[in-house]
TORGU-610098 format. One line per field, with one value per residue (C-alpha): residue number from 1; residue in three letters; x, y, z. Coordinates in Angstrom, 3 decimals, decimal comma, m for minus. Example, Ala and Ser with C-alpha at 12.3 -4.5 7.8 and 13.67 -1.06 7.14 Angstrom:
BEGIN
mivo (1:2)
tordren (Ala:Ser)
px (12,300:13,670)
py (m4,500:m1,060)
pz (7,800:7,140)
This chain:
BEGIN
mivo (1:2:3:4:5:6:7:8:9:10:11:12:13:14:15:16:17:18:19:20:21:22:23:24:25:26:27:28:29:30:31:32:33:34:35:36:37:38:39:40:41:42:43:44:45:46:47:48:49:50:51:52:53:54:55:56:57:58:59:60:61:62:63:64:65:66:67:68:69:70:71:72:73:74:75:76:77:78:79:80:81:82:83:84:85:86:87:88:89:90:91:92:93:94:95:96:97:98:99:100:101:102:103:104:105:106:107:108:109:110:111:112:113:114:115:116:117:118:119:120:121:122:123:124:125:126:127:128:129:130:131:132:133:134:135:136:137:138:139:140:141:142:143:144:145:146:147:148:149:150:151:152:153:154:155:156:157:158:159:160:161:162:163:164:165:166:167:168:169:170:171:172)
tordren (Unk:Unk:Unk:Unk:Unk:Unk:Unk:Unk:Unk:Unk:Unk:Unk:Unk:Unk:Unk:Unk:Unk:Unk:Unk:Unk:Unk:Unk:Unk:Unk:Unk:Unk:Unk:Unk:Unk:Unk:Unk:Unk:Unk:Unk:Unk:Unk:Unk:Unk:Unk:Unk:Unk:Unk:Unk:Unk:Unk:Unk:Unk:Unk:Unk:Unk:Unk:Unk:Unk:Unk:Unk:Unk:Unk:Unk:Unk:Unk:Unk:Unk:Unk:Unk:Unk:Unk:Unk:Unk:Unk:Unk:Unk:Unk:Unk:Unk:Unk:Unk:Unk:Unk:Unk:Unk:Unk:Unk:Unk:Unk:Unk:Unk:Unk:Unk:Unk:Unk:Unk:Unk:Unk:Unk:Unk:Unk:Unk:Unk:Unk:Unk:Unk:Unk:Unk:Unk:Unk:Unk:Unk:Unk:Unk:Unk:Unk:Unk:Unk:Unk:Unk:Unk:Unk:Unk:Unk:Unk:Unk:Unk:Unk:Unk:Unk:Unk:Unk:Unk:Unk:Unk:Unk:Unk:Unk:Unk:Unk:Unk:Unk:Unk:Unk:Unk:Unk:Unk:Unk:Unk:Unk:Unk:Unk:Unk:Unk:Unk:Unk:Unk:Unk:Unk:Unk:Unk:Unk:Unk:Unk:Unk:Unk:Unk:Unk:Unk:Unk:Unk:Unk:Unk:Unk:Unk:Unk:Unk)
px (49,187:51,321:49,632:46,231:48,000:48,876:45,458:43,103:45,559:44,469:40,449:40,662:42,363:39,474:36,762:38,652:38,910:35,247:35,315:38,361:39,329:42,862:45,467:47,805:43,969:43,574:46,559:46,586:42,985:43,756:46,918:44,885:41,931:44,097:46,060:42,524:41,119:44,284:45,093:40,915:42,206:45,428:43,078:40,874:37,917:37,180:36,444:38,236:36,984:36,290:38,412:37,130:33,708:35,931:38,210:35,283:33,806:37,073:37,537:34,233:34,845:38,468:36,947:34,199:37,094:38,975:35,936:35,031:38,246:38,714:35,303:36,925:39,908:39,135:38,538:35,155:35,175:34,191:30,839:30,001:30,099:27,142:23,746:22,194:20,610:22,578:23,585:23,466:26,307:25,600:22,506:24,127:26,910:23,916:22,235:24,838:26,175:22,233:22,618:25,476:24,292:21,183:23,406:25,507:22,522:20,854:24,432:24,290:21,317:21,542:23,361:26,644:26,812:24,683:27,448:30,485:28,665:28,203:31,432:33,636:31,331:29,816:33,076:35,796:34,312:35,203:33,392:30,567:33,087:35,886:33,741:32,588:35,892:35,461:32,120:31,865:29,640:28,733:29,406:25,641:24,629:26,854:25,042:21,550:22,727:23,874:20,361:18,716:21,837:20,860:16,928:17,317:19,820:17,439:14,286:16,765:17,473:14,076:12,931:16,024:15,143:11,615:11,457:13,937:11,639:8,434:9,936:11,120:7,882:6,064:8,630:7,435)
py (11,008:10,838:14,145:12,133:8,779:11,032:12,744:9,691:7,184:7,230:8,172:4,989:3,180:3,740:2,813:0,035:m1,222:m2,039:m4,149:m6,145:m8,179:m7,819:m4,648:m6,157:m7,146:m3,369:m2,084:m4,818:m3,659:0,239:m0,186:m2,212:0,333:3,080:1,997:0,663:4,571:6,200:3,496:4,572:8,229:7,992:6,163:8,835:7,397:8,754:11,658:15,159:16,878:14,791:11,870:10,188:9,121:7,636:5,667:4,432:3,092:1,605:m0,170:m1,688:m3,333:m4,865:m5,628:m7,350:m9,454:m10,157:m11,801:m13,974:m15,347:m15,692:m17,762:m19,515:m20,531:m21,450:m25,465:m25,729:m27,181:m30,552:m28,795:m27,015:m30,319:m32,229:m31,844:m29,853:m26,346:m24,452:m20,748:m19,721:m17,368:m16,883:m15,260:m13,030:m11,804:m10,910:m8,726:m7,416:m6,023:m5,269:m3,014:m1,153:m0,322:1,367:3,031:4,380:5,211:7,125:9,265:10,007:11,289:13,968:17,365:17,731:19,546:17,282:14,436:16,483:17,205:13,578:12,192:14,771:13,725:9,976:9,116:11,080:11,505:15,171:17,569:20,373:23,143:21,495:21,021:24,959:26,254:24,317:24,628:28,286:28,167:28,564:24,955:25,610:25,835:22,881:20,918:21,808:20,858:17,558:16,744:17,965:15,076:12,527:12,806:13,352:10,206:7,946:9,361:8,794:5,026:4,392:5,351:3,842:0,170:0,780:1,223:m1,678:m3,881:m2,752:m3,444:m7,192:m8,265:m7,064:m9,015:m11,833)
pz (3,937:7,122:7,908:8,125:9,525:12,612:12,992:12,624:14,378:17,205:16,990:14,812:16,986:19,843:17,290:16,288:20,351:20,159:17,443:17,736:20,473:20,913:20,431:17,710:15,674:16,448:14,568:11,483:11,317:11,580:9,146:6,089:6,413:6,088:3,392:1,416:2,062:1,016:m1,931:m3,158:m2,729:m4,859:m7,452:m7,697:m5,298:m2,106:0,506:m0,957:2,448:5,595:5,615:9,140:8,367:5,328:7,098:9,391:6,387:5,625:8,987:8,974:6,064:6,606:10,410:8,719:6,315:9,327:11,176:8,369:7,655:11,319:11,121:8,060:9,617:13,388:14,154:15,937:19,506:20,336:21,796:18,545:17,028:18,831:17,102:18,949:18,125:15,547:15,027:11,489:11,270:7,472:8,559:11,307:8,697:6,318:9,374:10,236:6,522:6,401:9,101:8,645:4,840:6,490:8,688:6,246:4,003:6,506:6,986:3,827:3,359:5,759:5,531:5,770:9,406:10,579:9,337:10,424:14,189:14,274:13,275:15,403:18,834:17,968:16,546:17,553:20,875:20,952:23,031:21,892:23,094:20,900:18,321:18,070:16,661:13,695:12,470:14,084:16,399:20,184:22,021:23,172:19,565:18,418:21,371:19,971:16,462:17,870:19,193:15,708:13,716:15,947:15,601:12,019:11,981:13,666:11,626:8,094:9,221:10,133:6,672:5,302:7,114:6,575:3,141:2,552:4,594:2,462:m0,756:0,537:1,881:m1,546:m3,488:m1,223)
């Protein structure tokens, strides 16, 4: 596991940077997702091949636990108090989980070079010619099947948020 720790420390860590605002949020956040991905391993659960879209998955969700309790546990300014218009955060919580599960339904639903292309440039912001070595290809080729991941990315979540929309508005 300290094998892993060492590899995705820091590739977390920069994924991590956009979602959290401050470095020591950064590293609480990195250290509880990595221990809730390896804990899910130990237990039987879990990636037996590719590990980083894994711990992504993982970060998300203890980001997404930080923020609410966060929400939870921070007094509201004076200005938050007058009646004015209000934000519903409930609802921006729910579009936001809404999202991401389209997002991760899509990846899933494509094949697994497409996945790995993805997660070693999107994610891991590595470069076509590092990328080559380890799916054995030309970097020109791993550039073209970068293009073909993302279209078929953005086709999957468009039929993934499509067909979620459908089958709400019928139930409505």
């Amino acid at each position: 596991m300290a094998v892993l720790y060492e590899k995705y420390r820091e590739p977390g860590l920069r994924f991590i940077r956009g979602l959290m605002s401050g470095a020591q949020e950064s590293e609480d956040v990195l250290h509880d997702a990595f221990a809730k991905a390896v804990g899910a391993i130990r237990n039987g659960y879990g990636p037996t091949e590719v590990f980083g879209p894994y711990l992504s998955t993982a970060i998300r969700s203890v980001a997404m636990t930080f923020w609410n309790k966060r929400v939870r546990e921070q007094p509201a300014p004076d200005e938050d108090l007058d009646p004015g218009p209000v934000d519903d955060w409930g609802l921006e919580t729910v579009l936001t989980v809404f999202e991401q599960e389209h997002v991760a339904a899509a990846m899933r639903s494509l094949p697994e070079r497409w996945r790995t292309v993805l997660w070693y440039a999107e994610v891991l912001g590595e470069k076509p010619r590092n990328i080559a070595p380890i799916l054995g290809l030309e970097p020109n080729a791993v550039s073209a099947l970068l293009i073909r991941a993302k279209a078929g990315l953005r086709t999957a979540y468009e039929q993934q948020s499509g067909s979620e929309l459908s089958s709400v508005s019928e139930a409505n």
